[in-house]
C-alpha positions as CSV (number, residue, x, y, z in Angstrom):
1,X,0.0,0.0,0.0
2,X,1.0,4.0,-1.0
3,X,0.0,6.8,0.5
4,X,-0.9,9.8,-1.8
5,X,-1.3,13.1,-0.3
6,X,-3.9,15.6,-1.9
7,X,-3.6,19.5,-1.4
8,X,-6.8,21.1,-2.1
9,X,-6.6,24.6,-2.5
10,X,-7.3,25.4,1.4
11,X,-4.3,23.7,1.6
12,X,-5.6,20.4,3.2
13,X,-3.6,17.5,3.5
14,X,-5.6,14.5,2.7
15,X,-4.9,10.8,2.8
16,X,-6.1,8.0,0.1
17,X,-4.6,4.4,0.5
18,X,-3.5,3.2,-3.0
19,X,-3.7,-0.6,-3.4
20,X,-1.3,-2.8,-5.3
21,X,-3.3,-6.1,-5.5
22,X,-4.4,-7.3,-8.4
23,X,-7.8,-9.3,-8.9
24,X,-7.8,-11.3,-11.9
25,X,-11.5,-11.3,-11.5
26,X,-11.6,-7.0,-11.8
27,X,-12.4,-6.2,-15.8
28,X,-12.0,-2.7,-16.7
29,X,-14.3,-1.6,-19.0
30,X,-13.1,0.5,-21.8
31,X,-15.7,3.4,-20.5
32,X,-14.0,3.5,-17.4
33,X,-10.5,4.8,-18.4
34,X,-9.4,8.1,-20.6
35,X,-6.5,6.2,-22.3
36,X,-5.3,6.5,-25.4
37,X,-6.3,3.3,-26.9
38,X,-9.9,5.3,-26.7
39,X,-9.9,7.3,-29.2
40,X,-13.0,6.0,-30.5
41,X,-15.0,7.0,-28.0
42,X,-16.2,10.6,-27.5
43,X,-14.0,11.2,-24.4
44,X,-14.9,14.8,-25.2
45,X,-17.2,17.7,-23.2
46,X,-18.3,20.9,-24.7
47,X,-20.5,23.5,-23.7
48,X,-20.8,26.3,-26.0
49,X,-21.8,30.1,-24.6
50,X,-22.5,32.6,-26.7
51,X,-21.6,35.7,-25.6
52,X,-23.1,39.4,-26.7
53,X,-21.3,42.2,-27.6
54,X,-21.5,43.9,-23.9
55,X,-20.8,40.7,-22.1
56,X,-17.6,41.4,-24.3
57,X,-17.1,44.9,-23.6
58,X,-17.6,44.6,-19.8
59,X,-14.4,41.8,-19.9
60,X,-11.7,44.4,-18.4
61,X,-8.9,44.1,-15.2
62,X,-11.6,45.1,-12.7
63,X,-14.2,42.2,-14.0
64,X,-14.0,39.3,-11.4
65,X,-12.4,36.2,-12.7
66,X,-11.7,32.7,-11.6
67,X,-8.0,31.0,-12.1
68,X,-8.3,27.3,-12.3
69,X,-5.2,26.0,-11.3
70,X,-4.2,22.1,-11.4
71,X,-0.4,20.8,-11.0
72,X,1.8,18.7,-9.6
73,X,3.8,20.8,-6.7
74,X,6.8,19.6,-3.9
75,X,5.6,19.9,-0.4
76,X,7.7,22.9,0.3
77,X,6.0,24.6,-3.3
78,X,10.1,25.0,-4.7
79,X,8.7,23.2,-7.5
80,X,5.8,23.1,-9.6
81,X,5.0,21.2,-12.7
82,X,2.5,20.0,-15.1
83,X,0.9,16.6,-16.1
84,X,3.6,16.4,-19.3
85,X,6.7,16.9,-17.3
86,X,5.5,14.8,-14.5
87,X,5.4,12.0,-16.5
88,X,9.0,12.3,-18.1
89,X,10.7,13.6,-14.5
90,X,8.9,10.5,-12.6
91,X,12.2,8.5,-11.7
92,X,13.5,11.7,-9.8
93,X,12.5,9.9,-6.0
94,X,11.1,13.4,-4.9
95,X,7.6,13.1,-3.7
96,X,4.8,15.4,-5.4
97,X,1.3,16.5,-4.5
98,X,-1.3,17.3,-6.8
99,X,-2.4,20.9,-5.9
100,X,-5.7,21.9,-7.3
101,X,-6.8,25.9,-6.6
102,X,-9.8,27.9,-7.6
103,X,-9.2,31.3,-7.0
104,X,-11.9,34.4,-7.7
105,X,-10.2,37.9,-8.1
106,X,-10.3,40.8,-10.3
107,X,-8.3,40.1,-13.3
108,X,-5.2,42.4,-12.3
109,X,-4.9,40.4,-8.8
110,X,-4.9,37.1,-10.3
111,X,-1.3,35.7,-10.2
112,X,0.1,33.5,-12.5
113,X,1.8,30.6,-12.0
114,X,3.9,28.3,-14.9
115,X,5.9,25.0,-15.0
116,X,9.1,25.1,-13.4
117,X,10.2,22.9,-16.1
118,X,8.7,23.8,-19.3
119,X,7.7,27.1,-18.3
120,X,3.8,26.5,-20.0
121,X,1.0,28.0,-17.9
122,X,-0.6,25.9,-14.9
123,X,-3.7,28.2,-15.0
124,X,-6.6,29.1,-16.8
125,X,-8.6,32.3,-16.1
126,X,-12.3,32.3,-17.1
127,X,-15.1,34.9,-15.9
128,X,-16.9,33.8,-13.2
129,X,-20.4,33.8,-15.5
130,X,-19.3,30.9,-17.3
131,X,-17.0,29.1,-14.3
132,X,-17.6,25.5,-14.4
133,X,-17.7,25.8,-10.7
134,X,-19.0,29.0,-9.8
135,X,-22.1,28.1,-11.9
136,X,-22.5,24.6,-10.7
């Protein structure tokens, strides 16, 4: 057995026990997994909004936003990176948490945040109108 720590965006420690057994008697439906080998499926979800032209103009630095922020982060937060590099830096032996944040702000006050290894965003800012969670 693993443990995996999760860091919600209170900053939370969690605990979830990971189990190495197998049972031969488990299947795994191919609906059950996003891999790859899917691609025939519609792994896909889309919502289209349409927005007027003053839900456009009123998009400025004072409009509240949310930033969505998902990565992979050391417990001290030295490091942060995404899915991509996780996957090619996973032989390192340093132990990583998965930090997921939702953050509402003005634009302006939103900070960024990027991969320490490939430098690509770990955020996504959205108005809070159309914020998957805000609305749900």
């Amino acid at each position: 057995m693993a443990n995996l720590n999760y860091i919600n965006g209170d900053n939370v420690p969690m605990d979830f026990e990971l189990s190495d057994e197998d049972d031969e008697d488990d299947v795994t439906l191919s609906s059950d997994s996003d891999y790859r080998s899917d691609q025939s499926e519609d792994l896909e979800d889309r919502v289209r909004i349409t927005l007027d032209s003053s839900q456009i103009r009123a998009l400025n630095g004072r409009t509240r936003h949310c930033m969505m922020s998902i990565y992979y982060s050391t417990l001290n937060g030295d490091i942060s990176i995404c899915a991509s590099c996780l996957i090619n830096l996973n032989d390192t032996g340093v132990s990583m948490h998965l930090v997921r944040k939702h953050e509402i702000n003005v634009h302006d006050a939103l900070c960024d945040r990027s991969c320490t290894n490939c430098r690509l965003s770990l955020f996504m800012i959205i108005p809070c109108q159309i914020c998957p969670i805000c609305v749900a």
